[in-house]
C-alpha positions, 0 to 999 in steps of 0.5 A: 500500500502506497503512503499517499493517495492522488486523485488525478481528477482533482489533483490532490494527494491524501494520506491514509484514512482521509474521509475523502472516498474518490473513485478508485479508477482515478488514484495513483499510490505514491510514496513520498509527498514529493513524487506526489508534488512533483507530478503536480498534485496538490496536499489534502486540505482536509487531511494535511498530510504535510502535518505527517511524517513521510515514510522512510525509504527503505526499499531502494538502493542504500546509496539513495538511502543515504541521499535521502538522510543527507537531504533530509538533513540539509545538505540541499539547504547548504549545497547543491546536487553536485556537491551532494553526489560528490559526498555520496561518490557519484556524479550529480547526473547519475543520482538525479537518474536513481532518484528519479528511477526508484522515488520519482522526485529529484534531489532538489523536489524532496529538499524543496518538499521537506522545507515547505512542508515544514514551513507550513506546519510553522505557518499553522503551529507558530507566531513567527514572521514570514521573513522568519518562517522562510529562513527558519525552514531553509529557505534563502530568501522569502521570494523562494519561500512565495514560489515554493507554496504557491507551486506545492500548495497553490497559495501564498504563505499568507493566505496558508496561514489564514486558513489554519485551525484555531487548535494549531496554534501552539502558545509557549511561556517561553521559546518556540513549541513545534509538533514533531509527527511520527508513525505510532507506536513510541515507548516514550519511557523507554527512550527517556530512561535510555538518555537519562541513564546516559545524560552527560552531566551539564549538557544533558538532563532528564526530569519531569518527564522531559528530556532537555539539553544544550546545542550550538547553532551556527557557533551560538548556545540555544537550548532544545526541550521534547516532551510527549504530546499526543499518540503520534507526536513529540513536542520540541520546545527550542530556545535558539538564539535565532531562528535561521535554520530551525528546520536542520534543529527539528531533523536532529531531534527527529534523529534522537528518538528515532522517529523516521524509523520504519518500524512496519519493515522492522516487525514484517522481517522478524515476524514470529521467530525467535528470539527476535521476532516475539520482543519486537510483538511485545514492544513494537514502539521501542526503537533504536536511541539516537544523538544529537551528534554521534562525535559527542556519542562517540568521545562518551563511549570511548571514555566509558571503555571498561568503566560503568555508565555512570562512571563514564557520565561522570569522568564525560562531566568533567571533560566538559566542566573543563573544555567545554563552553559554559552557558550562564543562567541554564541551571534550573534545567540543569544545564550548564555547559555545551559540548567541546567541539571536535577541534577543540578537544583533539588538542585539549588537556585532559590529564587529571579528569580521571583518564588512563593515557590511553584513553585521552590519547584514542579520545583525542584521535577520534576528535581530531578524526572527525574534525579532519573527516576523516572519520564521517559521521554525517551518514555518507559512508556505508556502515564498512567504511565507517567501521574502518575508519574509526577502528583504524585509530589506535585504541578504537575496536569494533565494539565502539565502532558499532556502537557509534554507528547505531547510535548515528542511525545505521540500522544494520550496525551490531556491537556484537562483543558486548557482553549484555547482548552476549548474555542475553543471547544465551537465555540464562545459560551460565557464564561460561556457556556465553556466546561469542562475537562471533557465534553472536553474528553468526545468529544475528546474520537473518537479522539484517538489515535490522540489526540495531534494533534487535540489539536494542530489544536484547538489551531491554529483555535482558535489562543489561546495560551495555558498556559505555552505552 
């Protein structure tokens, strides 16, 4: 089944469960709202299906697949196709030529689909300026953002906002409230106690049900909070010292609590089977934790190597206490600092924080890493490449490379040393009867390519907690 419905005979596109009943004859399925938009049809107004969250492409080759993250994350609001097929390894001509063969849009259709899409939630959801919502949605200029609604929703942004419903409009004491729409089902407790477990003192902080933490936009402090708001949405309170770029914020948080996974593939591929299969039936809104940025992710699990969670929070803590930039007035939330940047730290002094020096010396090999790309976190290397990248620096091995990889997003990526999914695996057996790594990948092989979310669901059934996870 298709994710949306267009009618060529009124040339609009609903998603599912629109009360409209159209003529079955006259409706072409498609499954992303820019193939939809790109063949000329217009968004429900009884529906809004630019108020849901697009499917995950999931189904086509892993280089469209990762286009498609780079896109959603922004590389079309800072760069162009060339730019974009030179990151992926291929000619701006040969990825128009795969996206138009497997999603239908180009490159620059879905990128302008997404930043108007998320202009009109901002037309409806908040109080901002035009000039506001056009740049705060990735758009250059206001004339962009006049073209964009007059071709995909055929009215001004003016005249959208006229026609929003009273309950849209969302009214914060302080900051900028926005929806942030998923695919129920999510175990909101699940992700929370996840972060809490993990939350880096100063930079992050879990209370209240509520998960708030420190950023940097565009080189100044700003502050996101995301809270719980309905069955099929998550309510992200953001206090930024601009609103330039607020869309490239939303897509991060999206990416912390993972609600662009496909869990429908997920749970249709491990069926029945166990050990798998019956996990995923039991709890099917648990899904894979994610960062705001896998660096940061990446310098907690080095340091957290042979030591609990908790002392990695706290040896993390003071890594920040001392590099990390201090952000005056945030303590009631609990927040105190941002997190080092990655330049920074690879030349930083760490001696004294609690660090063997093999450890500061792999922490700052990964800094410099990423800061250098040579290690590339921005989901355009495959999981491979992105494993023999970061274990190719000393003090760096599989475990910590997976263990990034799942937490950037890598759906197939497995820390399969780890010792909580090892006994987990091994349904109560005694120590000595653990399997290996590599017996584990051998059993999770039928798992792929959904390979991270079973390591979660391990871990949650086992109630283990992964080293430095």
């Amino acid at each position: 089944m298709s994710a949306y419905s267009a009618v060529v005979t009124t040339g609009i596109y609903c998603r599912p469960g629109c009360s409209a009943r159209p003529n079955p004859a006259n409706v072409v399925g498609y499954d992303l709202a820019a193939a939809a938009e790109s063949a000329g049809f217009r968004a429900c107004l009884r529906c809004r299906p630019y108020r849901s969250s697009d499917p995950v492409v999931a189904g086509g080759p892993e280089l469209v697949c990762r286009a498609v993250q780079l896109v959603l994350d922004g590389a079309l609001d800072r760069g162009t196709e060339a730019e974009l097929g030179a990151r992926l390894g291929v000619s701006a001509r040969h990825l128009r030529r795969l996206f138009h063969e497997h999603l239908g849009p180009t490159p620059d259709q879905v990128a302008r689909s997404r930043r108007a899409h998320f202009a009109r939630r901002l037309l409806d959801d908040s109080d901002l300026t035009i000039t506001q919502v056009a740049f705060a949605s990735g758009f250059g200029s206001v004339r962009q953002l006049n073209r964009a609604c007059r071709e995909l929703f055929r009215a001004t942004p003016r005249e959208l906002r006229a026609r929003r419903r009273s309950a849209d409009r969302l009214v914060a004491d302080g900051g900028l409230i926005l929806r942030l729409p998923f695919r129920p089902p999510l175990d909101w407790d699940a992700m929370l106690g996840y972060f809490a477990l993990r939350a880096i003192p100063g930079v992050e902080a879990v209370a209240d049900g509520t998960y708030r933490r420190t950023i940097v936009v565009d080189g100044d402090p700003g502050v996101i909070e995301v809270s719980p708001g309905g069955d099929d949405h998550l309510l992200l309170r953001a206090h930024l010292p601009h609103w330039e770029g607020l869309i490239h914020v939303a897509q991060r948080v999206r990416r912390i609590f993972g609600l662009d996974a496909d869990g429908d593939a997920a749970r249709a591929h491990f069926g029945t089977e166990p050990p798998i299969g019956p996990l995923v039936a039991a709890r099917p809104g648990l899904r894979v934790p994610g960062a705001w940025d896998a660096y940061e992710t990446g310098v907690r699990a080095i340091i957290g190597q042979q030591v609990t969670v908790a002392g990695a929070s706290t040896i993390t803590g003071r890594l920040v206490q001392r590099q990390g930039r201090p952000v005056p007035g945030l303590g009631p939330l609990g927040l105190t600092h941002t997190f080092p940047p990655a330049a920074a730290l690879a030349e930083a002094d760490l001696d004294g924080i609690g660090l063997p020096g093999a450890r500061i010396r792999a922490v700052q090999g990964f800094a410099a890493a990423v800061a250098e790309d040579r290690v590339r976190l921005d989901r355009s290397a495959g999981l491979d490449e992105l494993v023999d990248s970061i274990t190719a620096l000393p003090g760096l091995g599989p475990w910590t490379a997976h263990y990034v990889a799942l937490r950037l997003g890598e759906p197939d990526a497995l820390p399969a040393s780890d010792l909580g999914l090892r006994r987990a695996l091994a349904d109560g057996s005694a120590p000595a009867a653990l399997p290996s790594a590599g017996d584990l990948a051998a059993r999770a092989e039928s798992w792929r390519p959904w390979r991270a979310l079973a390591a979660v669901h391990l871990w949650s059934n086992d109630l283990a907690i992964p080293r430095a996870a």
